[in-house]
C-alpha positions as CSV (number, residue, x, y, z in Angstrom):
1,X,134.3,237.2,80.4
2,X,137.6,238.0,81.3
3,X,141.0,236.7,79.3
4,X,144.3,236.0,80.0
5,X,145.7,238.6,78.1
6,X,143.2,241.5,79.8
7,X,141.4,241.1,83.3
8,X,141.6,238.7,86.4
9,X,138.7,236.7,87.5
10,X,139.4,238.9,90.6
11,X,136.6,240.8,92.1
12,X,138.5,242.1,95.5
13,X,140.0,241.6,98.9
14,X,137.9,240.2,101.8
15,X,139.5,240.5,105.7
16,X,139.4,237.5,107.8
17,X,138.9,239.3,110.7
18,X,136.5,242.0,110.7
19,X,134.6,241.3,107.1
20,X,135.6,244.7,105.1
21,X,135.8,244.3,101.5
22,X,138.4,246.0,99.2
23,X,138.5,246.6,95.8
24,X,141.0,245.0,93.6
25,X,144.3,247.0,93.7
26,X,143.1,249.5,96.8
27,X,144.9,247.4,99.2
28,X,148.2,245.8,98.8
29,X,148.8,243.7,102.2
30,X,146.9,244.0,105.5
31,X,143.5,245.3,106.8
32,X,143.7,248.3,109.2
33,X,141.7,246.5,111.6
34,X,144.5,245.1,113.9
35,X,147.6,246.2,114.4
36,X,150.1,246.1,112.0
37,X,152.6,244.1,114.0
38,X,153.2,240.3,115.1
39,X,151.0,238.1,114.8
40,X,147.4,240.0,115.2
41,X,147.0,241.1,111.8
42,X,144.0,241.9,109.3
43,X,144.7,238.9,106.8
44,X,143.1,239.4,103.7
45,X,141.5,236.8,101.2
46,X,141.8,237.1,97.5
47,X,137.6,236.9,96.0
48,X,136.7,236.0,93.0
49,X,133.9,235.6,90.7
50,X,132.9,232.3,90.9
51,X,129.8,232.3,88.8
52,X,131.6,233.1,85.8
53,X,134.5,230.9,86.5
54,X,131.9,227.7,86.5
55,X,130.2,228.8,83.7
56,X,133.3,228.4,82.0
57,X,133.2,224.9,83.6
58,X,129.3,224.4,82.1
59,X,130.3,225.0,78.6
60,X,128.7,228.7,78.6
61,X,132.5,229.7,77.7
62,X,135.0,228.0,75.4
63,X,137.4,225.9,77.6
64,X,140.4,228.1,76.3
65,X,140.8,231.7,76.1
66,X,142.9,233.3,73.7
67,X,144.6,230.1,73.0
68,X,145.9,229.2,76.4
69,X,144.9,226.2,78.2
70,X,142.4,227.2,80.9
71,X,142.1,224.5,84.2
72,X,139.5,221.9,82.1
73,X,141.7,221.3,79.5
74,X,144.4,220.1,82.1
75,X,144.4,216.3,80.4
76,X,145.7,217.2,77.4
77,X,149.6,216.6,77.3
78,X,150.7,219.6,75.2
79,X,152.1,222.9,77.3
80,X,150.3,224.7,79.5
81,X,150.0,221.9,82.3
82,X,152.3,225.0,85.2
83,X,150.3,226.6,87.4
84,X,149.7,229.4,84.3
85,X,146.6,227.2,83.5
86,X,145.0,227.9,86.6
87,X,145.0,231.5,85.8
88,X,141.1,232.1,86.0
89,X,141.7,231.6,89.8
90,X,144.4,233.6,89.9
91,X,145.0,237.3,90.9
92,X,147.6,237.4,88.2
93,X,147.9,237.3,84.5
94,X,149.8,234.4,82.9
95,X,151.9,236.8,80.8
96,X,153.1,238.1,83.9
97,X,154.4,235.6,85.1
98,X,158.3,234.3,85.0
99,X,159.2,231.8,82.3
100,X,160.0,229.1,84.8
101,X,158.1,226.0,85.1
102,X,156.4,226.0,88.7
103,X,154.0,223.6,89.5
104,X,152.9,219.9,87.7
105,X,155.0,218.0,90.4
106,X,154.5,214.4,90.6
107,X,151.8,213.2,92.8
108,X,153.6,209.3,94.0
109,X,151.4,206.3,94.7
110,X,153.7,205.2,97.6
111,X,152.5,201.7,97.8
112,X,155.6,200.2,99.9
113,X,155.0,202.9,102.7
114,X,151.3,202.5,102.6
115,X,151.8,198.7,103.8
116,X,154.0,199.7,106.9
117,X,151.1,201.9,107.5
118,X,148.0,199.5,106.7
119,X,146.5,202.7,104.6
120,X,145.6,201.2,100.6
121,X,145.9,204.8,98.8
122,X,148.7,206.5,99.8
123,X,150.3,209.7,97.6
124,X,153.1,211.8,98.2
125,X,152.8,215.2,96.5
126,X,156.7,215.9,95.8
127,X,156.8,219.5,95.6
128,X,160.8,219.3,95.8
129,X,160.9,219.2,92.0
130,X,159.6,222.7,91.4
131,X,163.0,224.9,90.0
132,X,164.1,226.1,93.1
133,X,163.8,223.0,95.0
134,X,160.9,223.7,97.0
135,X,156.8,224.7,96.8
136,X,157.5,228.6,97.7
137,X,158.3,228.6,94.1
138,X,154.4,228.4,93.8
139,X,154.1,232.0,95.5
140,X,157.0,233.4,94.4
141,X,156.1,233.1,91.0
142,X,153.3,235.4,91.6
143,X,155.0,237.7,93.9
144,X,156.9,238.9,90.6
145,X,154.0,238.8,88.4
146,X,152.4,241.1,91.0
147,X,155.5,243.4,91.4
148,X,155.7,243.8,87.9
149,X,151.9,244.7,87.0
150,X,152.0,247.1,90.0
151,X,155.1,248.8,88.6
152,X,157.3,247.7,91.6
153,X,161.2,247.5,90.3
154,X,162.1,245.9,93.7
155,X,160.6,242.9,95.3
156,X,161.6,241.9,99.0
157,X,161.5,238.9,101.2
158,X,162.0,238.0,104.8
159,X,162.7,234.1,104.9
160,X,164.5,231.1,106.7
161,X,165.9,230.3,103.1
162,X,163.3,228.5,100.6
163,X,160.7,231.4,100.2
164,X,164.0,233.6,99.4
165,X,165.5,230.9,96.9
166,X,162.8,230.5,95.4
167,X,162.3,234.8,95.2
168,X,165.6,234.9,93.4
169,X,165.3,231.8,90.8
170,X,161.6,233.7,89.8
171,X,163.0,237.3,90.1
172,X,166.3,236.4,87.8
173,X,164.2,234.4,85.4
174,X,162.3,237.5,85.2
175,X,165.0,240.0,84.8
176,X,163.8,241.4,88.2
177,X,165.7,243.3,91.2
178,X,165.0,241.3,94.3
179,X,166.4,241.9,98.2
180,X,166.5,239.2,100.3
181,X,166.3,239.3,104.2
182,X,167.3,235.7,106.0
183,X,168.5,235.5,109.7
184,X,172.3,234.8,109.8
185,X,171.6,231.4,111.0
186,X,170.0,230.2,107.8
187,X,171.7,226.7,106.2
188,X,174.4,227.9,104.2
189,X,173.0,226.0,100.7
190,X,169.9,227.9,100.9
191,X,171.6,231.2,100.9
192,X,174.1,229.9,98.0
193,X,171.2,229.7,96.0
194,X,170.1,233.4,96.8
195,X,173.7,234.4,95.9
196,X,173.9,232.5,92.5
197,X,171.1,234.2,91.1
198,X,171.9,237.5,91.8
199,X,169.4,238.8,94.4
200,X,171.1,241.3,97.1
201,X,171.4,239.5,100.8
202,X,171.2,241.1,103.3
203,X,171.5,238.6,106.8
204,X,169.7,240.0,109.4
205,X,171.9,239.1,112.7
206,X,168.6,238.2,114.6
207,X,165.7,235.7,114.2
208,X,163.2,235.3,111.4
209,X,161.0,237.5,112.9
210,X,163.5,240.0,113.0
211,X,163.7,239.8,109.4
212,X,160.1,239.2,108.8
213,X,159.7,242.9,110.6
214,X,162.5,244.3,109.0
215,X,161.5,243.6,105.5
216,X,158.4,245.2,105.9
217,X,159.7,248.2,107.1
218,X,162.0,248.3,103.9
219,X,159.2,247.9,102.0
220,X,156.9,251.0,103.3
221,X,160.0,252.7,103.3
222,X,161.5,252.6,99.2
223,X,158.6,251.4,97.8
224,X,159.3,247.8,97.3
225,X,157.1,245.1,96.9
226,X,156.8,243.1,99.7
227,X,156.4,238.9,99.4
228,X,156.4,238.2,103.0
229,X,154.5,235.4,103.6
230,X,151.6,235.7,105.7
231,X,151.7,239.2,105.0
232,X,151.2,239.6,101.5
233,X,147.6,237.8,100.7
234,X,148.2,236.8,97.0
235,X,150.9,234.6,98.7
236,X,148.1,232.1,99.1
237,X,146.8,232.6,96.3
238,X,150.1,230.9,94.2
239,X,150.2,228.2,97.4
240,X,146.8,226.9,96.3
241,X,147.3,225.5,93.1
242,X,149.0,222.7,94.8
243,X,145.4,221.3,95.9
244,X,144.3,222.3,92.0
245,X,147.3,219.6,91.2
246,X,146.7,216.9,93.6
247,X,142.7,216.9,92.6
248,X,143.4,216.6,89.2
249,X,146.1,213.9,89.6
250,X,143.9,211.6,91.6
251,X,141.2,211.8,88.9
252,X,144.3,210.8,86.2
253,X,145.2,208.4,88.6
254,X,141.8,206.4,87.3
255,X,141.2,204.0,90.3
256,X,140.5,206.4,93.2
257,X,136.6,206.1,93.8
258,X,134.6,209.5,94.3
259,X,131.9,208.8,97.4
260,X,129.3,208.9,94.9
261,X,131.0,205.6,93.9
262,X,132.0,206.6,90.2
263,X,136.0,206.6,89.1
264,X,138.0,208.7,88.5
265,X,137.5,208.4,85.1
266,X,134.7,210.1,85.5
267,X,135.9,213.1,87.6
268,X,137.9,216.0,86.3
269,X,138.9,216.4,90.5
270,X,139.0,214.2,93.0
271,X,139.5,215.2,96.7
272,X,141.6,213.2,99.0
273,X,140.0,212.2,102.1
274,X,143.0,213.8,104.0
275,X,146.0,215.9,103.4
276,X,148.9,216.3,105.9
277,X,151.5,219.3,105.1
278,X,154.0,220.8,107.2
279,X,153.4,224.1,109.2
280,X,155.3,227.3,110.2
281,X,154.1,230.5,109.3
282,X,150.8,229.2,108.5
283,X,150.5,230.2,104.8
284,X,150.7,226.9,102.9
285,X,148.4,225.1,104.8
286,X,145.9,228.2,104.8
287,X,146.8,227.6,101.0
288,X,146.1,223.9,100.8
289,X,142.7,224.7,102.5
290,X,142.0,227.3,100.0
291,X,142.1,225.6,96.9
292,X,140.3,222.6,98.0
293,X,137.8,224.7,98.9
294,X,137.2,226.5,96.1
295,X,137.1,223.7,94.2
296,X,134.7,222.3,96.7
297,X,133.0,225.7,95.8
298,X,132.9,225.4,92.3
299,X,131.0,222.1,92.9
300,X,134.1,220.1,91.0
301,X,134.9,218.2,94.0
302,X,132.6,216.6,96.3
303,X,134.5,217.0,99.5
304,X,136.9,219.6,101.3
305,X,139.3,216.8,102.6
306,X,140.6,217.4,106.6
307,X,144.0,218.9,106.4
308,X,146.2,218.0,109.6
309,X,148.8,220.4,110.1
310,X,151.8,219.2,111.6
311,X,154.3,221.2,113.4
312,X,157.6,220.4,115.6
313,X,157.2,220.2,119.4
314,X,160.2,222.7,119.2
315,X,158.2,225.4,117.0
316,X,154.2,225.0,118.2
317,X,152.9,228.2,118.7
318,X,149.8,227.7,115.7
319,X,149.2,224.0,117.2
320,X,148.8,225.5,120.8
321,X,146.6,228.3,119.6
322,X,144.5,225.4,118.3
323,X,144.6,223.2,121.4
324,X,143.6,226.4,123.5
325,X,140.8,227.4,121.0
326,X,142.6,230.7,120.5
327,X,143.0,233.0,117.5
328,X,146.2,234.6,118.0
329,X,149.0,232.3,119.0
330,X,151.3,233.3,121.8
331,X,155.2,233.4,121.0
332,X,157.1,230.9,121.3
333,X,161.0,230.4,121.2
334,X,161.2,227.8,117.9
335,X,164.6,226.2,117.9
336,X,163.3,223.2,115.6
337,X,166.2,221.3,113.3
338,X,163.6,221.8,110.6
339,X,164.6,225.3,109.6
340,X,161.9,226.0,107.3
341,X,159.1,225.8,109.8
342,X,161.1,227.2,112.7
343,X,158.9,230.4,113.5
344,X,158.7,232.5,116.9
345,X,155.2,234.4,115.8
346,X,153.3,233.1,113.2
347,X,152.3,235.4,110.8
348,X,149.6,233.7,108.8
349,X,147.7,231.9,111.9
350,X,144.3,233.1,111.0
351,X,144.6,231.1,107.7
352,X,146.2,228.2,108.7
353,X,143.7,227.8,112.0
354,X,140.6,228.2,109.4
355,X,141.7,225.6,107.4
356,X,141.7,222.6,110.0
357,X,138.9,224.3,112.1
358,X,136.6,224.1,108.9
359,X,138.3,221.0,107.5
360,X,137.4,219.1,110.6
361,X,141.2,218.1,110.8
362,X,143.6,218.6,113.4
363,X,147.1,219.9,114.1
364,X,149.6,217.6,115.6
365,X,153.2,217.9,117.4
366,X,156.2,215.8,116.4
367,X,159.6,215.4,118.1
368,X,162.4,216.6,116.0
369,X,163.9,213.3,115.9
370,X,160.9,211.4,114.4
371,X,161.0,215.1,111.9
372,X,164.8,213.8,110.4
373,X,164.0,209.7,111.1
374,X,161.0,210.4,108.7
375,X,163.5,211.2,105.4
376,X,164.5,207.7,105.4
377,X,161.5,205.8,104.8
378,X,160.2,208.8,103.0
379,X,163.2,208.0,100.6
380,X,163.7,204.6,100.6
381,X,160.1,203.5,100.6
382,X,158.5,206.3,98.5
383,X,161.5,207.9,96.7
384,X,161.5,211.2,97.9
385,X,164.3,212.9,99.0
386,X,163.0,215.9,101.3
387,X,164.5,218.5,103.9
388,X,163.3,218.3,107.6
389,X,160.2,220.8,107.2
390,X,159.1,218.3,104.1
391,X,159.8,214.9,106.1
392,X,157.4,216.9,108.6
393,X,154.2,216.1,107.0
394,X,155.4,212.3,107.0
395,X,156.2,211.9,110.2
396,X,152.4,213.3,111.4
397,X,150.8,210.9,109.2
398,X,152.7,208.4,111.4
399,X,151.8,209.9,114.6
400,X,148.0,210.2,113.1
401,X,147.9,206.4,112.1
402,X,149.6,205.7,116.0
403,X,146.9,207.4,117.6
404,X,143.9,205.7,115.0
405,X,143.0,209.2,113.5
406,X,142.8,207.0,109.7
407,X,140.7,204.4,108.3
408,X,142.4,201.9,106.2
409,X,140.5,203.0,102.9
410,X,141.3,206.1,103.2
411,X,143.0,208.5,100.1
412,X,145.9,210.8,101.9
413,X,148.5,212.7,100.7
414,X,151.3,214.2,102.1
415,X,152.9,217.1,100.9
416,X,156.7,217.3,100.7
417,X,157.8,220.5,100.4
418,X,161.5,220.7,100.1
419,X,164.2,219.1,98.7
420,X,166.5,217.2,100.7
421,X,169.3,219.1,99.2
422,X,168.8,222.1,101.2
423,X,170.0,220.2,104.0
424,X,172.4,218.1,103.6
425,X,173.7,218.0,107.3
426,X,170.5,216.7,108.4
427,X,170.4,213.9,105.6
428,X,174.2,212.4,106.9
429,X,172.9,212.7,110.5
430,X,170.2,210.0,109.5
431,X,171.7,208.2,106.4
432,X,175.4,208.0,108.1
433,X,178.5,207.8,106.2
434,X,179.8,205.9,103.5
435,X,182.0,203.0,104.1
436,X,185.7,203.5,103.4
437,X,187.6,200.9,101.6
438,X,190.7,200.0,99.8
439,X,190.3,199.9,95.8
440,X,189.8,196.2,95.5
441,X,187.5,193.1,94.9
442,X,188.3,191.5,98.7
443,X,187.6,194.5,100.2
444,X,184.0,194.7,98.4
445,X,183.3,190.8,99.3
446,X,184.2,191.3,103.2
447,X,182.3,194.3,103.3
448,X,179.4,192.9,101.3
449,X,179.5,189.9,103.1
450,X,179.7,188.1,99.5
């Protein structure tokens, strides 16, 4: 039985597309079944051994391992609640990763919004909180805790700006080199962040996927390690524990009934009956699918929930793949005012298709005006402040209740997956600007109406 402090759960590497298996370690990236360019790729999928993760679950193993928390000791309020104590389904060791809290963001009951939307259980997963202000701090983190077990002194990125800011907070908390390619049109506070904490930026004069290719000709070149997402598969791997989270906050939550009709209470995860999330690339959403289903797997949750995947008219290429029943997407020139999601050639399709294929769910488009007139309500009904690729998700559960996709009972949760600090532009275009007025009392009654 592997421990924290020795061996992974890991038993190897499985491509999506034409079945091969690898052994742990004999591959870093990408089968050699498709070509390694664009979008057709040979996306691998971290296995593990499942058998001897439940029987940790049964009791057949103590429920800590060298005095770390393992996933079933989650209730408990002492440390160890980061995504560290989901290491047994992880391709990482804890100790390797950076000291930086990722994970255990709040999951909202957003009651207010759920009225204007005549749903009864509605949560908002608020992934803006982790350190770098956004969920790619999930994958990140073990981007550098792969680096350094592989000996890599240099870890690289391609990125629009969160994946990279959140590379640089986990590579300076763990004392580690880190290059950073972003296309020279990224929002200037993202790549303040990158600057700040020290990583070397390098601003590609070209589009993500110029970057995205770039990077990974860096990497095979000096050795680095690469983190490119939909690229590197143990990306998904640190994307998943966001499902871990949700699951095991509805079954804190107490009053969220299982279909077998018990509470809660009773459950140590509890499945949503949907999950909206924003989509670019492809990878968090083929990450969202993956951990409900290996919980689903494990037999800890009774349900995979359907996972609608929401993507900008302006940046649709996975969402038309779907629509045409294809498995490649065709370009597509993104120009979407959600920057994070703005993607000419997915990279991670074959993931993010499998997840609402099997899910039974569905990918939807949305304007990029209902994308930034989603923050408000999202802020002033539910109290969370996201960017336009995390007011995304928000604005498909409102196209979804539109078009009667929803039942009223249902449990859904959106994922917000940005901070609306990384666009501040955006926010003033919706919110407006302050009122100007002289410094006294009349001036507040008039404008006040008092």
């Amino acid at each position: 039985m592997p421990s924290p402090q020795s061996e992974t759960f890991l038993t190897g590497l499985q491509c999506l597309r034409c079945g091969r298996t690898f052994s742990p370690g004999s591959v870093d990236y990408v089968c050699s079944c498709r070509p390694n360019r664009g979008s057709d790729l040979g996306h691998l999928d971290a296995v593990y051994d499942y058998d001897a993760i439940g029987a940790m679950r049964k009791g057949r193993a103590g429920p800590s391992e060298g005095g770390r928390a393992s996933p079933f000791s989650f209730r408990s309020s002492s440390a160890g609640r980061t995504i560290e104590r989901w290491w047994p389904l992880l391709p990482v060791k804890p100790d390797s990763l950076p000291p930086l809290p990722v994970g255990d963001t709040p999951l909202l009951r957003a009651n207010r919004l759920a009225k204007t939307l005549g749903l009864q259980n509605l949560f908002l997963k608020d992934d803006g909180r982790n350190p770098s202000g956004s969920f790619k701090d999930r994958a990140s983190a073990v981007a550098v805790a792969r680096a350094r077990e592989t000996g890599r002194e240099v870890v690289a990125t391609a990125s629009t700006g969160n994946a990279a800011a959140a590379l640089a907070a986990m590579s300076a908390a763990a004392a580690h080199s880190s290059v950073i390619f972003v296309p020279r049109s990224a929002p200037q506070a993202k790549i303040a962040q990158l600057l700040v904490y020290g990583s070397r930026v390098l601003a590609v004069d070209g589009t993500y996927d110029d970057a995205f290719d770039l990077c990974v000709r860096a990497c095979d070149e000096f050795g680095w390690y690469n983190r490119n997402t939909g690229y590197n598969p143990y990306m998904t791997e640190g994307k998943k524990t966001v499902s871990f989270e949700i699951a095991a906050q509805l079954a804190e939550a107490g009053d969220i009934a299982r279909q077998d009709g018990k509470s809660g209470n009773d459950a140590l995860f509890i499945a949503p009956d949907s999950v909206f999330v924003s989509v670019g690339d492809g990878s968090i959403i083929g990450g969202v699918y993956k951990g409900f289903w290996e919980l689903h797997t494990l037999g800890w949750t009774e349900r995979v929930p359907r996972i609608f995947g929401i993507q900008s008219t302006a940046s649709a290429a996975i969402h038309n793949a779907w629509r045409d029943g294809l498995e490649v997407p065709q370009p597509v020139v993104a120009e979407t005012a959600a920057d994070s999601i703005s993607v000419n050639a997915p990279r991670d399709a074959t993931k993010a298709l499998r997840a609402v294929r099997e899910s039974d769910g569905a990918f939807l488009l949305v304007e990029d005006e209902a994308i930034l007139q989603a923050i408000l309500p999202l802020a002033r009904l539910g109290g969370v402040f996201a960017e336009p690729a995390g007011a995304t998700a928000f604005a498909g559960l409102q196209l979804a209740q539109s078009l009667g996709l929803l039942e009223p009972g249902e449990t859904v949760v959106v994922i917000s997956t940005g901070n609306g600090l990384k666009d501040v532009p955006s926010a003033m275009r919706i919110a407006g600007e302050p009122a100007v007025i002289p410094p006294d009392l009349d001036a507040v009654a008039e404008i006040m109406k008092l």
